[in-house]
Phi, psi and omega in degrees: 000121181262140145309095220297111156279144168207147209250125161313141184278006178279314187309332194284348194252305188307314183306301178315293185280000159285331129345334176314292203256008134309315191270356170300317164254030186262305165334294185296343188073036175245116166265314144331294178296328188284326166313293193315309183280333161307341175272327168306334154285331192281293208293333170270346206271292187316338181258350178231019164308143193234085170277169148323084221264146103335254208341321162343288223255326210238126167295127169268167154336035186039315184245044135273131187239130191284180189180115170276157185263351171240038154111341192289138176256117180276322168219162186220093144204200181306154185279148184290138185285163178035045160208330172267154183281159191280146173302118178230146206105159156266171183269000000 
């Protein structure tokens, strides 16, 4: 069973003008350099995947602490009583 991936619509404008400059030098007759530059839309596209989290669908272990892989801060302020694990150590 694979995970389902989907790309944020935040990805399509970055994707689109990253499209530039292959094709400016697909223009230019550098087909190489153009080969080359075709990878900066797959990489922004790539970078703005939206997967399919397991935790979505499955309860984790309690004193596992989540982490998103794709950059979004779900939430930012002081930690929540009975949802973060207690601090141990010095800082």
């Amino acid at each position: 069973m694979s995970a389902k991936t989907t790309i944020d619509r935040e990805a399509v404008l970055p994707a689109l003008i990253g499209t530039v400059p292959s094709a400016l030098a697909l223009l230019a007759g550098r087909r190489r350099t153009a080969a080359l530059l075709a990878a900066l839309p797959v990489g922004l596209v790539a970078f703005f995947r939206d997967p399919q989290r397991r935790v979505d669908a499955t309860p984790v272990d309690e004193d596992t602490v989540l982490s998103p892989a794709d950059g979004k801060v779900m939430y930012a302020g002081p930690g929540q009583p009975d949802v973060a694990p207690p601090v141990t150590g010095s800082r």
